[in-house]
Steps between C-alpha positions, in 0.01 A plus 500: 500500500649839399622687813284819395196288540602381849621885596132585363348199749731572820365910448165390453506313837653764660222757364227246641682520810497903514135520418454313831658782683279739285210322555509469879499905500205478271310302741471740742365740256260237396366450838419800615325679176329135490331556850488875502511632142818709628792489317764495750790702448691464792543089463815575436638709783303195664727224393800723601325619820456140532828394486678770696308386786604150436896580508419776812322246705770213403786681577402669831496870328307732757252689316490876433877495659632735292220784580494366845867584488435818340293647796633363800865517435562079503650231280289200496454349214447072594387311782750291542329210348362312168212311434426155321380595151163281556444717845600845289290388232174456719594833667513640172170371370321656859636831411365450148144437641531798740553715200230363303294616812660802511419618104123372567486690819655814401462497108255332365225461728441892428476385092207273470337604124808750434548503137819236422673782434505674801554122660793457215686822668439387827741195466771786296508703839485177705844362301695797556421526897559123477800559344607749732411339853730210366779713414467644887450189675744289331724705285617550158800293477465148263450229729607132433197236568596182593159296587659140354386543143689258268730686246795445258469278202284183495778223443262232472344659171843633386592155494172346318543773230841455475479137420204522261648810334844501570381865621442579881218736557513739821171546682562636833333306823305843610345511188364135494410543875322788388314345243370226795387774697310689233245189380488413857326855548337482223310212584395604845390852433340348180308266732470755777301722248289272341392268793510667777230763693788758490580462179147533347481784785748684322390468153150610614714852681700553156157504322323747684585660841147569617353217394734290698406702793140404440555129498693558818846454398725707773740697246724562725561156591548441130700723450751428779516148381542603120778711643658277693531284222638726246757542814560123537539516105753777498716371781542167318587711184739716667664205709574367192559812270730612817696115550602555115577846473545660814260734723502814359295769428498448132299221582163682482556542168394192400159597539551670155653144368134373595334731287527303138464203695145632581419605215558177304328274767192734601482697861219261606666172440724286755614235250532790247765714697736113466443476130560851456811508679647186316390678159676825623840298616513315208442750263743729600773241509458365190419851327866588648632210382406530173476822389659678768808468279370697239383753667744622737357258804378628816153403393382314859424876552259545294362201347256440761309848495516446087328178540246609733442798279382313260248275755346829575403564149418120397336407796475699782389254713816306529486090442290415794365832599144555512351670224283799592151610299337852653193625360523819449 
C-alpha cells in the first residue's frame, strides 16, 4: 500500500480523534439550548472554570490567595496538602452544581419569557465574570493536570499497523480514552432525555416556559439540573482538553471550536453534536492534508467555519437538528 495512502489513514484517525474533543464542548451547548432554548455562551469559560478548580482543589491552592494577599499584607498561597484526583474531582463537580444554583438564583430566575436574545447576552456577561472570578481565585499562570489520563503513543496499535502496513500509525492514549468517554455520555444523557421524567421535563421547559409552569414543572429545579449538567459536561471536557494541553486560559476558546460543530449536527441534537464533531475533525485533517499544500496550509483555521457556512445556507437545521415551520 502506497505510504501516502497510509499517511492519509493515520490523519484521518487522528481527525476522528480531535472531533471527539470538539464534540464534548459541543455537548454542553447542546444541552442547555435543548432544555432551555438558550444558547450558552459561557460553556466555555465553564470547561476552563471547570478545570481550574480541579488542579486548585488537587493541589492544595488556597483560593482567592493572591487578593487575599493583596489586602491583608500575607503570602499564602497552598495548604500544605493535595488531594486524590477522584476526591478533587467530586469536589469539583459540587462546586459545579453550586454554580448552576447560583446562575438560576441570581440570573435566570429573573428571565422567564425574556426574548433568547436578551437570555443569549446573559450567558456573554456571565463568561466574562466567570472568567474573571477564576483568574482571582486561582490565577493566571498554565497549570499542569495530572488526574491519571493515559497519554503517549498507543504501542499496541503502532505495532498492529506496523505489521500489516509496514507503517506504524500514532494515536495518542488521551485521545482513545477520550473517545470512551464521549459515547459513554452520549448514551446516558441520550437515555436520560428520552426516558426519564427529567428529561421529558426539560424538553417540555425548552418548548414553552409558561406552559411548563402550568403543568407544574418547577423551572427552577430544571434549570439547576440542566445546569448542573452542562457543568458535569464541561468539567469532563476541560479535564481532558486541560490533561492534553495544559490549563490555560486559552482554553475557553474552544467554545468557538464548537461552533461548526453545531452547526453541522443541529443545536437540539445529542447524537448530532458526536457526528458533527467527527465530520469537523476529519475534515479539517484531511482538507490540510490534501490541499493544504497548495494553498499555503494553515487551513485547520478556517476550514471548519467554511464548512459550516455552507450548512447554514443548505440546511440550516444541521443533520439531526429539528426543523422549524412558523406560521406567520
Amino acid at each position: 500500500m502506497p505510504d501516502q495512502v497510509l499517511f492519509a489513514a493515520e490523519v484521518m484517525l487522528n481527525g476522528l480523534m480531535a472531533g471527539v474533543l470538539y464534540s464534548l464542548v459541543a455537548l454542553g451547548f447542546v444541552l442547555i439550548f435543548k432544555a432551555s432554548g438558550i444558547f450558552n455562551y459561557a460553556q466555555g469559560v465553564m470547561a476552563l472554570f471547570a478545570a481550574l478548580t480541579l488542579v486548585g482543589i488537587m493541589d492544595g491552592q488556597v483560593p482567592f490567595s493572591h487578593l487575599i494577599n493583596a489586602i491583608f499584607g500575607t503570602n499564602i498561597h497552598h495548604f500544605g496538602w493535595h488531594t486524590p484526583a477522584l476526591l478533587a474531582i467530586i469536589l469539583t463537580i459540587m462546586v459545579m452544581v453550586l454554580f448552576a444554583w447560583l446562575v438560576q438564583r441570581f440570573i435566570f430566575r429573573h428571565l422567564v419569557n425574556q426574548e433568547p436574545i436578551i437570555l443569549f447576552m446573559a450567558t456573554i456577561g456571565l463568561a466574562y465574570f466567570l472568567e474573571g472570578v477564576g483568574d482571582l481565585m486561582w490565577g493566571s499562570d498554565i497549570k499542569k493536570l495530572d488526574v491519571g489520563i493515559p497519554k503517549g503513543m498507543n504501542e499496541t496499535i503502532e505495532s498492529i499497523t506496523h505489521g500489516a502496513f509496514g507503517y506504524g500509525f500514532f494515536i495518542d492514549n488521551l485521545d482513545i480514552f477520550a473517545t470512551f468517554v464521549a459515547v459513554i455520555l452520549v448514551a446516558i444523557l441520550v437515555c436520560f432525555s428520552q426516558y426519564t421524567k427529567q428529561g421529558r421535563a426539560l424538553r417540555a421547559v425548552a418548548d414553552d416556559h409558561q406552559a411548563a409552569l402550568s403543568v407544574g414543572i418547577s423551572l427552577s429545579y430544571i434549570w439547576i439540573l440542566v445546569w448542573s449538567i452542562a457543568g458535569f459536561v464541561a468539567l469532563v471536557a476541560g479535564t481532558i482538553w486541560g490533561a492534553k494541553s495544559g490549563v490555560q486560559f486559552s482554553l475557553s476558546l474552544i467554545a468557538l471550536k464548537a461552533l461548526p460543530v453545531l452547526m453541522l449536527g443541529g443545536f437540539t441534537s445529542i447524537p448530532g453534536a458526536i457526528i458533527g464533531g467527527l465530520i469537523i475533525g476529519v475534515g479539517e485533517k484531511l482538507f490540510e492534508f490534501l490541499v493544504g499544500p497548495w494553498i499555503g496550509g494553515a487551513t485547520e483555521n478556517w476550514f471548519a467555519y467554511v464548512l459550516a457556512l455552507l450548512f447554514l445556507v443548505f440546511r440550516p437545521q444541521g443533520l439531526f437538528g429539528e426543523k422549524i415551520i412558523e406560521r406567520v
